[in-house]
C-alpha positions as CSV (number, residue, x, y, z in Angstrom):
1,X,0.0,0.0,0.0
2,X,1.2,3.8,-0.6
3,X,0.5,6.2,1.8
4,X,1.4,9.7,0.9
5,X,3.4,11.5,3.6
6,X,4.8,15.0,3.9
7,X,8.9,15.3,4.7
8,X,10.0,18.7,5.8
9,X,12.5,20.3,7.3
10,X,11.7,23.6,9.7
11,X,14.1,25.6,12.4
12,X,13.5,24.9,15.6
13,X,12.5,27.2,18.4
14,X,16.1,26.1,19.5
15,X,17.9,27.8,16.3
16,X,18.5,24.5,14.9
17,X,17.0,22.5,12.3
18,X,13.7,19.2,12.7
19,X,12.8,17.0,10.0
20,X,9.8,15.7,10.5
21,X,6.9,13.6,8.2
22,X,3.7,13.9,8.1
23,X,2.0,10.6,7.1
24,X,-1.5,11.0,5.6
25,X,-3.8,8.2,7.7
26,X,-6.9,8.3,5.6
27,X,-8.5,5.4,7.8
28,X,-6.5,4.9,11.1
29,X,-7.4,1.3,12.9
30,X,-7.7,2.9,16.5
31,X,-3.8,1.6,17.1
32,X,-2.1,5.1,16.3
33,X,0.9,4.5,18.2
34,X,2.1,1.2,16.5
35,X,0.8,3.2,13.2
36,X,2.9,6.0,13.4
37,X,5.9,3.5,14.6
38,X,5.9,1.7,11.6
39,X,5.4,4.4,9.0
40,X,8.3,6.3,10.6
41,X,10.4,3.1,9.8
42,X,9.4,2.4,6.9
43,X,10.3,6.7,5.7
44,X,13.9,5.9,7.5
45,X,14.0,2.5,6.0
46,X,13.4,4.9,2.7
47,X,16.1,7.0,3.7
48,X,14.2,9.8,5.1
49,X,15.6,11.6,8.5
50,X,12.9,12.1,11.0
51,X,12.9,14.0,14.2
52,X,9.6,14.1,14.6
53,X,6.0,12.7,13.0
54,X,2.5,12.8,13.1
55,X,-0.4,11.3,11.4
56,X,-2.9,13.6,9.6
57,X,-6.2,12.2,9.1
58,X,-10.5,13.1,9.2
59,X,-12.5,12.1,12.0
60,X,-16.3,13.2,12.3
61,X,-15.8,15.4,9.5
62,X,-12.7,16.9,11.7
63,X,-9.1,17.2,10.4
64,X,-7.0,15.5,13.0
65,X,-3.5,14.9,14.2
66,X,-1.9,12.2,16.5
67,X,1.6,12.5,17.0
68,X,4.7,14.5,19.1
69,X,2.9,17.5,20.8
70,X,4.8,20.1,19.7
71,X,4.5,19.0,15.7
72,X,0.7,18.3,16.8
73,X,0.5,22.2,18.0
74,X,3.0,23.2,15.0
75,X,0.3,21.5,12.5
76,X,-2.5,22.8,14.2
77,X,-1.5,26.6,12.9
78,X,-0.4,25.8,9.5
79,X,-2.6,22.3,8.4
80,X,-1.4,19.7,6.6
81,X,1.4,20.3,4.1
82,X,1.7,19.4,0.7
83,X,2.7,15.5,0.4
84,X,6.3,16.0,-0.9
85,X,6.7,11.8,-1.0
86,X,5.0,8.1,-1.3
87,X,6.4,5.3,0.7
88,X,5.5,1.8,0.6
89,X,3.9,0.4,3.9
């Protein structure tokens, strides 16, 4: 299966630098922890850097995000960015 994600890199509150995905979770099975786990190996098995991640899906007609709270707040203000890649999962 594809699953569209978004891989971006931001400056941190810190001064330095947080790559982070953003994995699109059109129909998430209630298990968002071992979810997110697995896409975020399967972008560094892809040879993507992650810091950080979140999932981005709908619920009740709702955008939503489940991830790191600090990308979870960061997201809340901007949305979901565009989908830069597609990994296999």
């Amino acid at each position: 299966m594809k699953i569209n994600m978004a891989h971006l890199r931001e400056r941190s509150t810190t001064g330095g630098w947080i790559d982070f995905a953003v994995f699109d979770a059109k129909a998430t099975n209630g298990d968002n922890d071992n979810l997110l786990a697995q896409l975020i190996m399967s972008a560094r098995n892809a040879g993507l850097k992650v810091d950080q991640a979140a999932l981005a899906f709908n619920s009740a007609g709702r955008l939503r995000f489940y991830g790191e709270r600090s990308l979870v707040d960061y997201l809340a203000g901007i949305g979901v960015p565009r989908w830069t890649h597609t990994i296999d999962f």
